[in-house]
C-alpha positions in Angstrom: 0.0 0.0 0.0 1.3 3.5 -0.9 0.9 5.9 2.2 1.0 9.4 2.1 1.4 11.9 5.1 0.4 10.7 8.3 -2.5 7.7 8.6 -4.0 8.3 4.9 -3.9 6.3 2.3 -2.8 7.3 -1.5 -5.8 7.3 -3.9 -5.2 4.9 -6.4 -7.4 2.7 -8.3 -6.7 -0.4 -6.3 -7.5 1.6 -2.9 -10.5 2.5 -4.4 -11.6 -0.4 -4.7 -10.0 -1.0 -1.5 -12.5 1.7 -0.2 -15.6 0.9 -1.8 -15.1 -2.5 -0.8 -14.5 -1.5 3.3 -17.6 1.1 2.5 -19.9 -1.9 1.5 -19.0 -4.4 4.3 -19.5 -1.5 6.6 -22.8 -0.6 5.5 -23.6 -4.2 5.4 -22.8 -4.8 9.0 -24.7 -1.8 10.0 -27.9 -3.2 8.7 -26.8 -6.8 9.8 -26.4 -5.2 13.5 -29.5 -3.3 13.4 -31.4 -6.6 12.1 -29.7 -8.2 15.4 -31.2 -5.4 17.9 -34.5 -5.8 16.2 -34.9 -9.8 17.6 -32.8 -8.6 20.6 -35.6 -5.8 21.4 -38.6 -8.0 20.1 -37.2 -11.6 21.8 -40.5 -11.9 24.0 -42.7 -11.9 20.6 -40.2 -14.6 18.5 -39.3 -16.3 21.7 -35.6 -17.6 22.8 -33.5 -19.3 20.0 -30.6 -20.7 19.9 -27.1 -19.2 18.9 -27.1 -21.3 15.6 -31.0 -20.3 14.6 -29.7 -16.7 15.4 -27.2 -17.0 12.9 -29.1 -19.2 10.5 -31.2 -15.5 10.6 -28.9 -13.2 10.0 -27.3 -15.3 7.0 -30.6 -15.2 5.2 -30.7 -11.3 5.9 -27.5 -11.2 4.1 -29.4 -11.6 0.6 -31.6 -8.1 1.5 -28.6 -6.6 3.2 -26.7 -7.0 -0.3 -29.5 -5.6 -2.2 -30.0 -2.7 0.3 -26.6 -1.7 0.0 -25.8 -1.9 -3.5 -28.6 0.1 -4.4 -27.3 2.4 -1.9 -23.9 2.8 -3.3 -25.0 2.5 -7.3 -24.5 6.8 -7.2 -21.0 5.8 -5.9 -20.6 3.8 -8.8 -22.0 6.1 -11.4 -19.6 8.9 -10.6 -16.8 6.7 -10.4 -15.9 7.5 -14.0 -15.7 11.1 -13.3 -12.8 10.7 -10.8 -9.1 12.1 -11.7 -7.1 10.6 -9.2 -8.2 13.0 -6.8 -10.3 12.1 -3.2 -14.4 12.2 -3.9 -16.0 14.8 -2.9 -17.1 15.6 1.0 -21.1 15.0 -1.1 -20.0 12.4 -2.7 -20.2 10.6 0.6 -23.6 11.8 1.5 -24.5 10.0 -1.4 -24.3 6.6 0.4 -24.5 7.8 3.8 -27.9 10.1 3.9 -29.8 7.0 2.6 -27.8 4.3 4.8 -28.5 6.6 7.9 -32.1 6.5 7.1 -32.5 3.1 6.4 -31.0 2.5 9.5 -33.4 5.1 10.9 -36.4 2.9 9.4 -35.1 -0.3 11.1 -34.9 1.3 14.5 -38.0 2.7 14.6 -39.0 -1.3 13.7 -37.7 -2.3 17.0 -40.3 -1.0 18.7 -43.2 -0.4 16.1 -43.4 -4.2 15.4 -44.1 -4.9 19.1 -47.6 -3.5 18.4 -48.3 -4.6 14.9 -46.1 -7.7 14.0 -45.4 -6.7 11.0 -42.1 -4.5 9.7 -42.9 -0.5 9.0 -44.0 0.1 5.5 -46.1 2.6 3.8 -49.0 2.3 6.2 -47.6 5.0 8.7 -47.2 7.9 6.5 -50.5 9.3 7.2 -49.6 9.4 11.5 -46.3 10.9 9.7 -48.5 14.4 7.8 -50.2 16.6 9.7 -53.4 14.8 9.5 -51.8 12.2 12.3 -51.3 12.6 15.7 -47.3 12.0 15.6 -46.7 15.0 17.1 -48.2 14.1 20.7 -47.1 10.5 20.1 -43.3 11.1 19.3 -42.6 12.6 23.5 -44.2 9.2 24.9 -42.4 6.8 22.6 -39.2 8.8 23.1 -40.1 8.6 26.9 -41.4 5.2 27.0 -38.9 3.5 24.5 -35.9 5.3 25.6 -33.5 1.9 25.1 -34.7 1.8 21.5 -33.6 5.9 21.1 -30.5 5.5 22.7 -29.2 2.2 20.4 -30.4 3.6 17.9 -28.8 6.8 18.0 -25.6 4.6 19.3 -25.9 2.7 16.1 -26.6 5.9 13.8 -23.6 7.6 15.3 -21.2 4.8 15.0 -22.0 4.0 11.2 -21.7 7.9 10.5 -18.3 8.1 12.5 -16.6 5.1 10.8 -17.8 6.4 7.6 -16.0 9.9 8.2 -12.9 7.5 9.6 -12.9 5.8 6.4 -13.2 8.6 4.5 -9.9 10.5 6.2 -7.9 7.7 6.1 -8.1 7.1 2.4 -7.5 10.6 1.6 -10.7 12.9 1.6 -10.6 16.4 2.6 -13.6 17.7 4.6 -13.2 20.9 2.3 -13.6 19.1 -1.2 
């Protein structure tokens, strides 16, 4: 590996591959992790399994997990041509990390949602979402009441953003780009 000044990385072509590949098992083990929590924090509805069943789980998540994040990272992909053998851009990250973060988002607010509906969020709640709902009274009681689900969740959110910005300074990127 060529290394430039301090902990960073040159930007070559075979670090960026380097990078996108670290970027996509990142992302991947975010959602696998957040998948985890969501049995952890609904164990009483499934019931106690075993270690193996457990894993058995999360392996056939891997399949949506794959999807999920290549979809994510297809911008990353499309600007790749565009690159001069410089650092992308500080937006080029939000490109996979606004929509990872709220994906994320989605399957934390499943940790609790499914405990009254047994059934993953999907399209159903965006009318409590408008104005027309009553989300805003609702949001200080869940926040109050589900408080373990708001703090892991903002744990999780805040460790995939800071690896991300980790990744992102030791391969070379500039926060001013």
């Amino acid at each position: 590996r060529e290394q430039t000044a301090g902990n960073r990385v040159a930007c070559t072509d075979n670090n960026l591959a380097l990078f996108f590949g670290l970027r996509l098992l990142w992302a991947l083990l975010a959602l696998l992790i957040a998948q985890l929590l969501f049995y952890l924090f609904n164990i009483r509805i499934f019931g106690a399994v075993g270690f193996r069943q457990v894993l058995a789980i999360l392996l056939g998540n891997l399949r949506f997990g794959f999807a999920t994040v290549a979809l994510f990272m297809l911008p990353y992909l499309l600007i790749l041509p565009f690159r001069r053998r410089k650092p992308l851009p500080l937006w080029a990250d939000l490109l996979l990390l606004l929509p990872m973060v709220v994906a994320l988002g989605v399957n934390v607010a499943d940790w609790a949602y499914f405990q009254f509906t047994y059934r993953r969020i999907s399209s159903d709640i965006l009318p409590y979402l408008t104005i027309g709902g009553d989300m805003g009274n609702l949001l200080p009681l869940f926040l109050r009441d589900y408080w373990p689900v708001v703090v892991s969740g903002i744990a999780l959110l805040s460790l995939f953003v800071l690896l991300g910005l980790t990744m992102r300074a030791i391969f070379g990127g500039r926060s001013g780009d």
